[in-house]
C-alpha positions, 0 to 999 in steps of 0.5 A, a space after each residue: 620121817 620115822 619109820 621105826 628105825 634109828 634116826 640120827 645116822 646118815 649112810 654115804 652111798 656109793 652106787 645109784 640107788 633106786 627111790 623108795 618111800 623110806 629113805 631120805 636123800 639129803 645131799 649128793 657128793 660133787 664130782 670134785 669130792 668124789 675122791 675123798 670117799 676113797 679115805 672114808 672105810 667102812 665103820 669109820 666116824 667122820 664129821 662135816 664141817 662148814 666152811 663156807 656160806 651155801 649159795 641160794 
């Protein structure tokens, strides 16, 4: 989707949000992971790093 806005950037939401026709959703967090987020600060970089194969 391109609605005129910058694209490559992801946001990690931190509270349910509402749907809406200009955000795409692209993953949840497990509730495992959910303490990680306390590491992450506003601003910092980070990047994902696979593991392991996903499931299908």
């Amino acid at each position: 989707m391109n609605n005129g806005r910058y694209q490559g950037e992801m946001q990690i939401v931190r509270q349910t949000l509402s749907a809406h026709d200009n955000v795409n959703v692209v993953a949840q967090i497990i509730k495992e992971d959910l303490p990680l987020l306390s590491c992450i600060e506003p601003n910092d970089t980070f990047d994902f790093q696979k593991t392991r194969e996903c499931k299908k």
